[in-house]
Every structure is written in structure tokens, then in C-alpha cells.
Biopython code that builds the backbone (N, CA, C, O; Angstrom):
import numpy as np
from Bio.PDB.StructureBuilder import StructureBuilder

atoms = [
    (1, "UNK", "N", (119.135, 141.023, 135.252)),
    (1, "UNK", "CA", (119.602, 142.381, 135.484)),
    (1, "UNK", "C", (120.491, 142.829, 134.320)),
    (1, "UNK", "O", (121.187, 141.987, 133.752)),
    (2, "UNK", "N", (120.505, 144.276, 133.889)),
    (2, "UNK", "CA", (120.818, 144.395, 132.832)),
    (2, "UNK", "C", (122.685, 144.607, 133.057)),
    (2, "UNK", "O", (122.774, 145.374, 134.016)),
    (3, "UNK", "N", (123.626, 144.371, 132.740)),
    (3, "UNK", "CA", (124.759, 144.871, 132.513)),
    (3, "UNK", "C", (125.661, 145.538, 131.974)),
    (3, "UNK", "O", (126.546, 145.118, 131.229)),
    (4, "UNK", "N", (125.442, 146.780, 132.387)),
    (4, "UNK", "CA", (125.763, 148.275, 131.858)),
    (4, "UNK", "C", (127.170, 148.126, 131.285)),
    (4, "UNK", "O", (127.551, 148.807, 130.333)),
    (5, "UNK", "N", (127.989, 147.143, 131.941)),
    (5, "UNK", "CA", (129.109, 147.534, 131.511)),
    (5, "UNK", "C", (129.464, 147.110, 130.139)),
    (5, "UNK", "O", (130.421, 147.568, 129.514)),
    (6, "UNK", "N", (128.439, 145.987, 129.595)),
    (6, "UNK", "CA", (128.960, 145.421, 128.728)),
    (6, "UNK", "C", (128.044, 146.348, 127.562)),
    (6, "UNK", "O", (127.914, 145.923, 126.414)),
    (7, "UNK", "N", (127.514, 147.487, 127.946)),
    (7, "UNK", "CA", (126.631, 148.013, 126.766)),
    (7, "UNK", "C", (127.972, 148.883, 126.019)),
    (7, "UNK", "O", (129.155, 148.915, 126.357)),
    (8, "UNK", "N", (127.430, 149.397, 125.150)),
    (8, "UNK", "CA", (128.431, 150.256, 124.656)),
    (8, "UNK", "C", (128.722, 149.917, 122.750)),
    (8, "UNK", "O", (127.833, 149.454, 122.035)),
    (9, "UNK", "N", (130.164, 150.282, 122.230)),
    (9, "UNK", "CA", (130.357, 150.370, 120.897)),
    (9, "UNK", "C", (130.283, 148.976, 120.716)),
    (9, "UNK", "O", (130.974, 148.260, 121.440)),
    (10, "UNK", "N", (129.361, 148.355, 119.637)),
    (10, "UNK", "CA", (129.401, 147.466, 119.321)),
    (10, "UNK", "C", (129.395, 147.777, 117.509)),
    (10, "UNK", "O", (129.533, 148.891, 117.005)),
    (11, "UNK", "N", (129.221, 146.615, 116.832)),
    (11, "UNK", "CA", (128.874, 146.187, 115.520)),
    (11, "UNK", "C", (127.440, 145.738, 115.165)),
    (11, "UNK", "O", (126.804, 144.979, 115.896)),
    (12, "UNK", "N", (126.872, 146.336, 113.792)),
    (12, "UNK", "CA", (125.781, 145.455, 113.467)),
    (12, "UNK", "C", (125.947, 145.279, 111.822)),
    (12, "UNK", "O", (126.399, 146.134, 111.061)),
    (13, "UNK", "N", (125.501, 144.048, 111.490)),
    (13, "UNK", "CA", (125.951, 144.275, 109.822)),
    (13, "UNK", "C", (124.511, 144.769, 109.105)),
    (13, "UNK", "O", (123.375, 144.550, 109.524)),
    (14, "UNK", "N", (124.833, 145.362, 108.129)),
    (14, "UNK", "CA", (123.929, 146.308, 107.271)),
    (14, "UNK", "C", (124.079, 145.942, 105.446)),
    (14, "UNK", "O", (125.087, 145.624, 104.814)),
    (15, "UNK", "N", (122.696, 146.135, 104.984)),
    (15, "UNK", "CA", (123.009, 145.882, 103.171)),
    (15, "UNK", "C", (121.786, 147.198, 103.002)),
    (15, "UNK", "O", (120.762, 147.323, 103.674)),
    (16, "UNK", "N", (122.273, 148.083, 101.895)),
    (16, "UNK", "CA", (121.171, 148.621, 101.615)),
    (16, "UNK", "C", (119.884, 147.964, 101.194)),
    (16, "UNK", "O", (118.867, 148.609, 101.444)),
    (17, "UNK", "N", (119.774, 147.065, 100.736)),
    (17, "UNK", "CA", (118.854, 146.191, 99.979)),
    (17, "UNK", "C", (118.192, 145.080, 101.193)),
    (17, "UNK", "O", (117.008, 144.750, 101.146)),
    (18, "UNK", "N", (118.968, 144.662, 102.074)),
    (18, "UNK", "CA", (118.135, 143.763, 103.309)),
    (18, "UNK", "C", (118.152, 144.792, 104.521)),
    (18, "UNK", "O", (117.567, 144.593, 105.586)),
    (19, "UNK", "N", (118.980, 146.035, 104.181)),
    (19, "UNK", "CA", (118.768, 146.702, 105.711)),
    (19, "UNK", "C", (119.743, 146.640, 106.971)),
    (19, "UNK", "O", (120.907, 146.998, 106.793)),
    (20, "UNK", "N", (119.318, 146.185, 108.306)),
    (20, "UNK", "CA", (119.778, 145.439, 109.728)),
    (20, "UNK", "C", (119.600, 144.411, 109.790)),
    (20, "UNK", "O", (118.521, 143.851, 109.985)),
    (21, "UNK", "N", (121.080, 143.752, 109.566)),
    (21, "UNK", "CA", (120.706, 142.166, 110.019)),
    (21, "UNK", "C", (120.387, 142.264, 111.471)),
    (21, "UNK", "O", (120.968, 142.984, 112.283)),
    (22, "UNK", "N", (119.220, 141.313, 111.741)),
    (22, "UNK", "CA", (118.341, 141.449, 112.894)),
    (22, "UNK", "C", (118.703, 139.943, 113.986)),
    (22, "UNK", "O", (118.571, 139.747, 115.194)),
    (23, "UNK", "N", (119.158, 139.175, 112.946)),
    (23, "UNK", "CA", (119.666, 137.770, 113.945)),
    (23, "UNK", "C", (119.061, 136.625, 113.269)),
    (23, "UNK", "O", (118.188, 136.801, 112.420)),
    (24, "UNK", "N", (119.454, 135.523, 113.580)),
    (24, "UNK", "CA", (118.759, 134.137, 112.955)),
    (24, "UNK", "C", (118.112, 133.700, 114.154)),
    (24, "UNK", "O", (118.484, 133.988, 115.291)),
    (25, "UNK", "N", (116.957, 132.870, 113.800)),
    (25, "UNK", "CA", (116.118, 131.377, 114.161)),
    (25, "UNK", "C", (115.792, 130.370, 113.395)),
    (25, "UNK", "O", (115.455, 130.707, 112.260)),
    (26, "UNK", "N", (115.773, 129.174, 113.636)),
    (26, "UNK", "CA", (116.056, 128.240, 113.068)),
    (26, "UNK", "C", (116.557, 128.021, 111.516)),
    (26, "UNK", "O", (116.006, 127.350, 110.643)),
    (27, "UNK", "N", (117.653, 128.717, 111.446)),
    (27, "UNK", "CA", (118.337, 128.278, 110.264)),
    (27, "UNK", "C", (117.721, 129.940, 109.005)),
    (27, "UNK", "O", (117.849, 130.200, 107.808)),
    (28, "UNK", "N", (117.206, 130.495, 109.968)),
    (28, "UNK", "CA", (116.330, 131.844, 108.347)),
    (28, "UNK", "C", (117.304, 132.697, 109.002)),
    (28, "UNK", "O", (117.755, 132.245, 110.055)),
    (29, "UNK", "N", (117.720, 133.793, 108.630)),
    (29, "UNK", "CA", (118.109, 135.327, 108.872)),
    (29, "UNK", "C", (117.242, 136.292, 108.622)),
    (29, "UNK", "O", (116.491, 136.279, 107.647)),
    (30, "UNK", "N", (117.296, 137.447, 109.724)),
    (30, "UNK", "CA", (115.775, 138.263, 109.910)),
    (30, "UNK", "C", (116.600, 139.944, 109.195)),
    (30, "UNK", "O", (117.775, 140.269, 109.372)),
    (31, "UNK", "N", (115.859, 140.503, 108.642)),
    (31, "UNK", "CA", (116.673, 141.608, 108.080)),
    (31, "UNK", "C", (115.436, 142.652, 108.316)),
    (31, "UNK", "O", (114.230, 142.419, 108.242)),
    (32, "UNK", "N", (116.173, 143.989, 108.651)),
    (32, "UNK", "CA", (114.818, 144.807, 109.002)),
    (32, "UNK", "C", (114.060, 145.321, 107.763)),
    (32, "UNK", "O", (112.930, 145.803, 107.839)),
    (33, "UNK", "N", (114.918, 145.154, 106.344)),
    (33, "UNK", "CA", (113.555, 145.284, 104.916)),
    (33, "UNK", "C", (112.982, 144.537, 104.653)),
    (33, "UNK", "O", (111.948, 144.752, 104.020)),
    (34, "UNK", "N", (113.350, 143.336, 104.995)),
    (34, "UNK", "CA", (112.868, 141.912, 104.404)),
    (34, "UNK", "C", (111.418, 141.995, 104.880)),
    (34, "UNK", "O", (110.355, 142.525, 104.555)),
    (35, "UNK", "N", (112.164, 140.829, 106.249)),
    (35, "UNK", "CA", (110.849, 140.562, 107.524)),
    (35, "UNK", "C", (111.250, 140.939, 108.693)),
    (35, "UNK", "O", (111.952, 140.088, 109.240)),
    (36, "UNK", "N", (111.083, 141.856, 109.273)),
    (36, "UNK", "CA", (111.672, 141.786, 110.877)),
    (36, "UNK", "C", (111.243, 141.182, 111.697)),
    (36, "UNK", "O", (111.811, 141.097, 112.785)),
    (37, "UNK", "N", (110.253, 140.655, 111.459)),
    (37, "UNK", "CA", (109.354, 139.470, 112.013)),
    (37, "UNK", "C", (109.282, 139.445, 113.795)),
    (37, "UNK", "O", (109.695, 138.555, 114.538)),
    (38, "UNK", "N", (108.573, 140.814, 114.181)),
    (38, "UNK", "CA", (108.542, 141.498, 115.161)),
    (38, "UNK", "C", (109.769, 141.877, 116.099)),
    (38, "UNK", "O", (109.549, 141.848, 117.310)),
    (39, "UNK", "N", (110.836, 142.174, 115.728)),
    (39, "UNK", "CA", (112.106, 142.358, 116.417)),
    (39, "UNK", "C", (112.507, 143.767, 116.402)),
    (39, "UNK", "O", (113.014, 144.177, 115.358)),
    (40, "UNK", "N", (112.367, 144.560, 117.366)),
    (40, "UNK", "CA", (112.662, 145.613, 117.887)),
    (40, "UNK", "C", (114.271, 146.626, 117.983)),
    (40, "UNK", "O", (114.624, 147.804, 118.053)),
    (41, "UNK", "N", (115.005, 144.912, 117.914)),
    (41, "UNK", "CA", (116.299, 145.003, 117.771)),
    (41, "UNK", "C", (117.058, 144.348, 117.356)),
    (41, "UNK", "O", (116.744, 143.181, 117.122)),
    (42, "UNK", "N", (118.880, 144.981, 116.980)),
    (42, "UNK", "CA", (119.102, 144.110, 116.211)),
    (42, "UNK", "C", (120.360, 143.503, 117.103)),
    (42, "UNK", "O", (120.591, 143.887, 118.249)),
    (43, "UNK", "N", (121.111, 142.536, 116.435)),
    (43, "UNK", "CA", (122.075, 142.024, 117.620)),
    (43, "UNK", "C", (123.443, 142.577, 116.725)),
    (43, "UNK", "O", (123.771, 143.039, 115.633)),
    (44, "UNK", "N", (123.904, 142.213, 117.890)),
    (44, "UNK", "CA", (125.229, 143.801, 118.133)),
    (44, "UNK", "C", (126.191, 142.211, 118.125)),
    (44, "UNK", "O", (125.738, 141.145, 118.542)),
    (45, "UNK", "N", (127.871, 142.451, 117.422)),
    (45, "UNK", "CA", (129.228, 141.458, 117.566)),
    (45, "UNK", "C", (130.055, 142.730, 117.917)),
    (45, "UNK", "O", (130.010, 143.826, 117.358)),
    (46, "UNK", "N", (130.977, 142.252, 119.191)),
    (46, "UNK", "CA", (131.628, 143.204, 119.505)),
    (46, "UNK", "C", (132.905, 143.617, 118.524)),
    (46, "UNK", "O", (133.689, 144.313, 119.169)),
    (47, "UNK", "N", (133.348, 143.399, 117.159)),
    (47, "UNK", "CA", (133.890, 143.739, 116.438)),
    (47, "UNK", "C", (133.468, 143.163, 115.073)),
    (47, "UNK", "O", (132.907, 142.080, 114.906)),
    (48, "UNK", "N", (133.767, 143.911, 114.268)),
    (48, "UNK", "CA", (133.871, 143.969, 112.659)),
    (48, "UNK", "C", (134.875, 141.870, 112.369)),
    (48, "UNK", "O", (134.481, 140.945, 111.659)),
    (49, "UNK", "N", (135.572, 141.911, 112.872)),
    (49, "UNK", "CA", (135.713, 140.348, 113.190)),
    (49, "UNK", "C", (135.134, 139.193, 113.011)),
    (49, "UNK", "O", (135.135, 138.331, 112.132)),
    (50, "UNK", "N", (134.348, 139.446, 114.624)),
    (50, "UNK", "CA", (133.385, 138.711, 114.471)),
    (50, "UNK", "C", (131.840, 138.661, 113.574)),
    (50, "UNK", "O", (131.154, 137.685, 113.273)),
    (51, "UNK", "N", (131.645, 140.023, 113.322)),
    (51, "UNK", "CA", (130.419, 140.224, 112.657)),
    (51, "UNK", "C", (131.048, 139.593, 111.424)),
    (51, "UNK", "O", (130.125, 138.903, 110.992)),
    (52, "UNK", "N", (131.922, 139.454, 110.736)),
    (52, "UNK", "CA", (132.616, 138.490, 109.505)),
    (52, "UNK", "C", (132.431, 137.401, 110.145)),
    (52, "UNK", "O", (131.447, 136.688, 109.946)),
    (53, "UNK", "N", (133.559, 137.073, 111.183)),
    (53, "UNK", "CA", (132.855, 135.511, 111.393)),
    (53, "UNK", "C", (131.757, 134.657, 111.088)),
    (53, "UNK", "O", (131.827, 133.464, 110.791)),
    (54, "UNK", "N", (130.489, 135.538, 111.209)),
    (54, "UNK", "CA", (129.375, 135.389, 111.404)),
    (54, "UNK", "C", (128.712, 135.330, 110.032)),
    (54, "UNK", "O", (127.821, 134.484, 109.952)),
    (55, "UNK", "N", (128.952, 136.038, 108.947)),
    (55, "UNK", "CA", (128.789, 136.170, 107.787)),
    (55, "UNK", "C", (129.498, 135.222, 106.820)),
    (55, "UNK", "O", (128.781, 134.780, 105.922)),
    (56, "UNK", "N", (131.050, 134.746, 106.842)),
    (56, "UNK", "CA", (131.196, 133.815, 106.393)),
    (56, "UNK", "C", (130.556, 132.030, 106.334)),
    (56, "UNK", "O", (130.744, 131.161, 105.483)),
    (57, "UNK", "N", (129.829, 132.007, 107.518)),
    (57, "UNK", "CA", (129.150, 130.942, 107.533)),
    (57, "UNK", "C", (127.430, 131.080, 106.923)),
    (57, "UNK", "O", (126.480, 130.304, 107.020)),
    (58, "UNK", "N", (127.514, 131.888, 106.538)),
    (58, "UNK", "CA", (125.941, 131.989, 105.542)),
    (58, "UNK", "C", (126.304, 131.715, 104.098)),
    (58, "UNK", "O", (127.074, 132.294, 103.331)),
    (59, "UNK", "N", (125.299, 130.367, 103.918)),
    (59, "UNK", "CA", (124.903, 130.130, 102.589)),
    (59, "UNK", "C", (124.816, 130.901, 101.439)),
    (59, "UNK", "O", (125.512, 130.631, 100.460)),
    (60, "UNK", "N", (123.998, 131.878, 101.451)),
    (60, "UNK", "CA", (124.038, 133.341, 100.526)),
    (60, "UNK", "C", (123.888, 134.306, 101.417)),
    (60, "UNK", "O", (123.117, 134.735, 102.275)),
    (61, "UNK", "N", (125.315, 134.568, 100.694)),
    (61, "UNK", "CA", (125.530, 136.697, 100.849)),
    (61, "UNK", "C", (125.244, 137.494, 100.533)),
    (61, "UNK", "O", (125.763, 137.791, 99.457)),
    (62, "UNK", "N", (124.155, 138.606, 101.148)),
    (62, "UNK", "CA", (124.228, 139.706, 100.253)),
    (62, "UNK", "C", (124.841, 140.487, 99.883)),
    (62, "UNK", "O", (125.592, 141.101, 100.642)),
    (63, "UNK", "N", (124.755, 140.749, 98.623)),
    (63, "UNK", "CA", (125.661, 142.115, 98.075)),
    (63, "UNK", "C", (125.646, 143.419, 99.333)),
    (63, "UNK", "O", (124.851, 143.776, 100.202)),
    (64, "UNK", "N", (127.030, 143.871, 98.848)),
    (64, "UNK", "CA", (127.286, 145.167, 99.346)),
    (64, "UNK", "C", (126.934, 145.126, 101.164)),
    (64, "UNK", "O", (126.587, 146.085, 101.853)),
    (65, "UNK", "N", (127.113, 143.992, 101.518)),
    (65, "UNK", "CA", (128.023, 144.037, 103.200)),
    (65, "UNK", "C", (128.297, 145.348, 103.935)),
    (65, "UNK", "O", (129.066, 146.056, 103.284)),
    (66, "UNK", "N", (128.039, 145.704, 104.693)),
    (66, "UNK", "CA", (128.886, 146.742, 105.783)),
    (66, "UNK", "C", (128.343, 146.401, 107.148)),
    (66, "UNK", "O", (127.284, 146.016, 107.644)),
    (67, "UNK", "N", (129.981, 146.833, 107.649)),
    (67, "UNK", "CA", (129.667, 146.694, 109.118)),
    (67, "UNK", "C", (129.374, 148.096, 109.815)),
    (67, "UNK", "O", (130.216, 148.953, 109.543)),
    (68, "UNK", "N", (128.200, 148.553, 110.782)),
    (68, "UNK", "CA", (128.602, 149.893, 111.148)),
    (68, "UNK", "C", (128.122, 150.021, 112.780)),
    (68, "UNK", "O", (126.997, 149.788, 113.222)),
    (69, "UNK", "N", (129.117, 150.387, 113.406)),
    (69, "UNK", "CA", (129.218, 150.690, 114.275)),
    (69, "UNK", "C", (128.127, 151.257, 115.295)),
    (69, "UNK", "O", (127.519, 152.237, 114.865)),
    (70, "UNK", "N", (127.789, 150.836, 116.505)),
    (70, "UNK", "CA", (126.382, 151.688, 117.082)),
    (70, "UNK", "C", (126.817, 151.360, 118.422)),
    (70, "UNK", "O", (127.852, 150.758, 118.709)),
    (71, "UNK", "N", (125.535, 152.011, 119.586)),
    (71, "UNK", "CA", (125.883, 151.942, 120.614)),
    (71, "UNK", "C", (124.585, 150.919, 120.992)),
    (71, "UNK", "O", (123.393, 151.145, 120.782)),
    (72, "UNK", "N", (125.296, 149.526, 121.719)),
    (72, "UNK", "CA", (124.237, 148.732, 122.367)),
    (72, "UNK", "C", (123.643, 149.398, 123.314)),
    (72, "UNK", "O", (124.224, 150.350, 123.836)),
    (73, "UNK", "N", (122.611, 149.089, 123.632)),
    (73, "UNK", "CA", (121.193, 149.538, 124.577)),
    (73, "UNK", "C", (120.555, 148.971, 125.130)),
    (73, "UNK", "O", (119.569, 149.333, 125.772)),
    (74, "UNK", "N", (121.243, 147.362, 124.912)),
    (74, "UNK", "CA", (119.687, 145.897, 125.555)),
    (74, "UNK", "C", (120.838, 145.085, 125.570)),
    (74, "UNK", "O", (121.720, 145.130, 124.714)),
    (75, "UNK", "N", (120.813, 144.032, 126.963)),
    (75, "UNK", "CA", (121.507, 143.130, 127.012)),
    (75, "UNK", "C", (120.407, 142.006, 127.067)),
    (75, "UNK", "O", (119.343, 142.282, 127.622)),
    (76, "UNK", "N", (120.579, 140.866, 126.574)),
    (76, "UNK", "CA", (119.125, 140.301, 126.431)),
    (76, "UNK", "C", (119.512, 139.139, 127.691)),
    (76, "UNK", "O", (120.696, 138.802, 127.683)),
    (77, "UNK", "N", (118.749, 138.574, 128.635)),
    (77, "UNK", "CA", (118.976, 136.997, 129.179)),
    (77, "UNK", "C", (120.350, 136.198, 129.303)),
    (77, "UNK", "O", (120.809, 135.690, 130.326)),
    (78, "UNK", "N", (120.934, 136.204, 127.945)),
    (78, "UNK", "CA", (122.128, 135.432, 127.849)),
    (78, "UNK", "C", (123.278, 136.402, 127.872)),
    (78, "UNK", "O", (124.328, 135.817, 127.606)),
    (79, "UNK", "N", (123.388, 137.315, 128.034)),
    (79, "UNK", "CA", (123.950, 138.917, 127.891)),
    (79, "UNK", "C", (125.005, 138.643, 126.062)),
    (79, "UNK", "O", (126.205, 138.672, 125.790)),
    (80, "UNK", "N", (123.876, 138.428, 125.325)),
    (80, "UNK", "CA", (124.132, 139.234, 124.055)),
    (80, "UNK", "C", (123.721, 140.569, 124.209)),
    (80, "UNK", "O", (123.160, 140.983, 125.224)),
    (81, "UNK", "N", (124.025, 141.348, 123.083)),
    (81, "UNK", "CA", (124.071, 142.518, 123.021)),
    (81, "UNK", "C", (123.093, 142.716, 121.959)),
    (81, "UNK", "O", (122.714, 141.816, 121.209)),
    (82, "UNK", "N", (122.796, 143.628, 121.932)),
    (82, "UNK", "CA", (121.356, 144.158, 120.879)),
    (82, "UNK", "C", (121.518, 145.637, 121.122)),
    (82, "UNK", "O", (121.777, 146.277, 122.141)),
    (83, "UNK", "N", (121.198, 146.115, 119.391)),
    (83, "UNK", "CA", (121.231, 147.500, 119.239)),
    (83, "UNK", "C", (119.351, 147.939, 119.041)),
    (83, "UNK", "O", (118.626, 147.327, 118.257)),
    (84, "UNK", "N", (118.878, 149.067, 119.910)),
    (84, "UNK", "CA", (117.143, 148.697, 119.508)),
    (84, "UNK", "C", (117.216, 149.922, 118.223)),
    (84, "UNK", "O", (118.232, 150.490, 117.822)),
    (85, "UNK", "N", (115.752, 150.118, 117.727)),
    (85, "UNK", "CA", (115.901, 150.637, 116.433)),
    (85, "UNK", "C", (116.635, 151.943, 116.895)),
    (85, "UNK", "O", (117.689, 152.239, 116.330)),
    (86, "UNK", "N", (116.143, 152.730, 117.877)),
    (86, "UNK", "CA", (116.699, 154.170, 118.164)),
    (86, "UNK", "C", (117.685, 153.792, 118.052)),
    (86, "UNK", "O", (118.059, 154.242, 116.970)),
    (87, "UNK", "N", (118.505, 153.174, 118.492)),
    (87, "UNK", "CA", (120.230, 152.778, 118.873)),
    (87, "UNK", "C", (120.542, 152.839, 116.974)),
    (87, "UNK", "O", (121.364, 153.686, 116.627)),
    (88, "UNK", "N", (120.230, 152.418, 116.430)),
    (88, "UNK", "CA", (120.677, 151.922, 114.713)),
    (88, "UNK", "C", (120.545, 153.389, 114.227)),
    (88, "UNK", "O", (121.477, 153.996, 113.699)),
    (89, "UNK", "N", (118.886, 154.089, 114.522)),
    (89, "UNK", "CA", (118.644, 155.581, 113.848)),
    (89, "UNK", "C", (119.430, 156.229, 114.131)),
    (89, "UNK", "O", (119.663, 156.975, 113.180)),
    (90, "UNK", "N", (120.402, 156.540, 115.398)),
    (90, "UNK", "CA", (121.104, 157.067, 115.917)),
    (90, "UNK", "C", (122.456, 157.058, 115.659)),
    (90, "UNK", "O", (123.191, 157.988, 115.988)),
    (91, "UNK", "N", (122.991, 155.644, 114.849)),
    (91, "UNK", "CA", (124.028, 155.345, 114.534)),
    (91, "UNK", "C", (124.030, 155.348, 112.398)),
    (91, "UNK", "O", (124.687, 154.728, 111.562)),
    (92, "UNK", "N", (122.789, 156.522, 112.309)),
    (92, "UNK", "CA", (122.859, 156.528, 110.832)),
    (92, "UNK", "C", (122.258, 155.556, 110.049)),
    (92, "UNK", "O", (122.067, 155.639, 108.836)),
    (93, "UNK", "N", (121.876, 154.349, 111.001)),
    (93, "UNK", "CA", (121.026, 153.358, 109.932)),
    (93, "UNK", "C", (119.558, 153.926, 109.520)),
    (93, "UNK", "O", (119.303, 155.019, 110.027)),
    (94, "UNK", "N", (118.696, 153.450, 108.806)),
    (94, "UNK", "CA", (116.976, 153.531, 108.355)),
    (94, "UNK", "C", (116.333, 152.880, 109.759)),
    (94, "UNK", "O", (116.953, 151.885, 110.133)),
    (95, "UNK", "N", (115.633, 153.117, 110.279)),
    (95, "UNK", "CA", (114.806, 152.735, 111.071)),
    (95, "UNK", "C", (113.954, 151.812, 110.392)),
    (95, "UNK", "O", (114.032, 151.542, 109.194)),
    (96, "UNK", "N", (112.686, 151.079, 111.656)),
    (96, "UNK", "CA", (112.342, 149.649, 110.855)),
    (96, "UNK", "C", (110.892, 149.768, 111.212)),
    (96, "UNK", "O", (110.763, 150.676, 112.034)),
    (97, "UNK", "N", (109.658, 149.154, 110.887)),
    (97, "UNK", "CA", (108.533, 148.826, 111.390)),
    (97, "UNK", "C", (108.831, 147.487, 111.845)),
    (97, "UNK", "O", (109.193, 146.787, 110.900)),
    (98, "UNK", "N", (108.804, 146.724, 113.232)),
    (98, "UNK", "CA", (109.322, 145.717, 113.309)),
    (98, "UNK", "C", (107.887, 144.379, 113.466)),
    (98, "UNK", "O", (107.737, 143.454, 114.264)),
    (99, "UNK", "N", (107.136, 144.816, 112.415)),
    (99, "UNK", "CA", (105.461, 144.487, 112.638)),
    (99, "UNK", "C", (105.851, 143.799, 111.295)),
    (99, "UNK", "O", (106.644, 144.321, 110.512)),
    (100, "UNK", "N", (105.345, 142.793, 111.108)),
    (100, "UNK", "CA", (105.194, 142.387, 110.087)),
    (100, "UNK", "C", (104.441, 142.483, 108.965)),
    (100, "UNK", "O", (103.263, 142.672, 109.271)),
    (101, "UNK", "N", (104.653, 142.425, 107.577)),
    (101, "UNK", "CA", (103.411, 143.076, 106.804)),
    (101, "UNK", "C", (103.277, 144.835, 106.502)),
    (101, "UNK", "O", (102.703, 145.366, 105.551)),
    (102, "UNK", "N", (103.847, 145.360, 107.394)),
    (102, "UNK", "CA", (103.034, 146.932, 107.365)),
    (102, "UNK", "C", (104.581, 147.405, 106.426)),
    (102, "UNK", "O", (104.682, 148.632, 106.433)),
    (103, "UNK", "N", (105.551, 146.836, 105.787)),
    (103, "UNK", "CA", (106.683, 147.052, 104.811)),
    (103, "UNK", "C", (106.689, 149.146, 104.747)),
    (103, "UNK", "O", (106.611, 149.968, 103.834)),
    (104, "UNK", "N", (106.821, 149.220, 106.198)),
    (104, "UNK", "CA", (107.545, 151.261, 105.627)),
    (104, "UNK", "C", (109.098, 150.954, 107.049)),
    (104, "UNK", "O", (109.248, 150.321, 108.094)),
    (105, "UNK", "N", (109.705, 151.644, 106.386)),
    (105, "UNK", "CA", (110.756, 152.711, 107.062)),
    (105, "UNK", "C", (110.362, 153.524, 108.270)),
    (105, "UNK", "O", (109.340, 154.180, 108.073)),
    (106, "UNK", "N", (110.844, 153.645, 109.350)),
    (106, "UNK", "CA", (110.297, 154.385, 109.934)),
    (106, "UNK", "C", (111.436, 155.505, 110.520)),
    (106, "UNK", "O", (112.636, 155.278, 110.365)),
    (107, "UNK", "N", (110.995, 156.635, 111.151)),
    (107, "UNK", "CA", (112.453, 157.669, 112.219)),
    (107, "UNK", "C", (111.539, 157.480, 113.619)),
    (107, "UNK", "O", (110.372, 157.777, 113.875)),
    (108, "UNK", "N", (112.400, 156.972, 114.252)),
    (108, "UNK", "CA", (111.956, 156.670, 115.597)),
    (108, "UNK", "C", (111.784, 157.879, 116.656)),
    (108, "UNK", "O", (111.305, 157.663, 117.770)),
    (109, "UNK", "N", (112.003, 158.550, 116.442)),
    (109, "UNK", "CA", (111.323, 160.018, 117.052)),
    (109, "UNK", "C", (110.005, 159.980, 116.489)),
    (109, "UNK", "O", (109.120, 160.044, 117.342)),
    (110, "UNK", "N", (109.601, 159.890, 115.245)),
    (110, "UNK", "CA", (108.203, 160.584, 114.659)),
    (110, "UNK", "C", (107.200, 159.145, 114.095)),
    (110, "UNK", "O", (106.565, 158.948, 113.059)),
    (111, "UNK", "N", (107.465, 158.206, 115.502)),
    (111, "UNK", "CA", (106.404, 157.153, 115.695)),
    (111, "UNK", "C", (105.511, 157.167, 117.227)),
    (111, "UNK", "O", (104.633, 156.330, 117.438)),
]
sb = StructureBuilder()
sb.init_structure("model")
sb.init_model(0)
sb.init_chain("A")
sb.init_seg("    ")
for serial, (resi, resn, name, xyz) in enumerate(atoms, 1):
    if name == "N":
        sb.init_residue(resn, " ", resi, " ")
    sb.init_atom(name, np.array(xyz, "f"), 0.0, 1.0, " ", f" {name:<3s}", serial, name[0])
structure = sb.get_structure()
């Protein structure tokens, strides 16, 4: 069941050059220019803090870091938080094709 209360202002980190960080699996980081490697959404740290936290423990950094602010929309199973692409377009980020291979930008209204 989803838990409304915990939706709301969260964090997602952003590079012009990788995009939405989208989350890790086994040890890779998923970025919505890179590969989004079918991910719809991205995961939300409830402060600029922790989204550092989270960044200091990566091997390589990308240039030009930002954290920006959005409104979560998906609590997933474990009640992390996830921002979906509307949630990011909405909060000023680029929208994503979250398909692999098909490499465009998208505005989530005009898909």
C-alpha cells in the first residue's frame, strides 16, 4: 500500500552530462542520459545531506553535481521514495526515454 504521507519534497541528484541519477544495481549507477536501463523513475534522499552521503561513496564523480528538489510520487515495496519522470519534468529536470537504446529526451506530456 502506497504511503502518502511519506510522498512529498524530496531530493534527486542531477549532472547535465549524466542527467537523473536513477539508482544503483549491483555495484553500476543508472543515469537517465547514459542508460536508464528501463527505469521510469528516479530515487528521491530526503535531503541534500543525504543525497551527498550517497555521492561521497562513489568511485567516480561526475562533474558539475546538483541536487534539485522534486515532489515524490511512488513509494516503492521497501517505502523508498522515487520521483517518476513527470515528477523530475515538473521539477525542471529533461525528461527520459527509459527504454534502452532509443537515446532521445523526452516532455512527458507530448509522449
Amino acid at each position: 500500500m502506497l504511503d502518502r504521507r511519506r510522498l512529498g519534497r524530496q531530493i534527486v541528484i542531477y549532472t547535465r552530462s549524466n542527467g537523473v541519477y536513477l539508482g544503483s544495481a549491483i555495484g553500476l549507477g543508472f543515469w537517465s542520459k547514459l542508460d536508464p536501463a528501463g527505469q521510469d523513475a528516479a530515487i528521491t534522499f530526503p535531503n541534500i545531506r543525504e543525497a551527498k552521503r550517497i555521492v561521497r561513496n562513489w568511485e567516480t564523480r561526475p562533474p558539475g553535481i546538483q541536487y534539485k528538489q522534486v515532489r515524490a510520487d511512488i513509494t516503492g515495496i521497501d517505502y523508498t521514495m522515487y520521483a517518476s519522470i513527470e515528477a523530475c519534468f515538473r521539477a525542471g529536470l529533461p525528461g527520459w526515454d527509459p527504454l534502452p537504446g532509443r537515446d532521445r529526451t523526452i516532455n512527458p506530456s507530448s509522449s
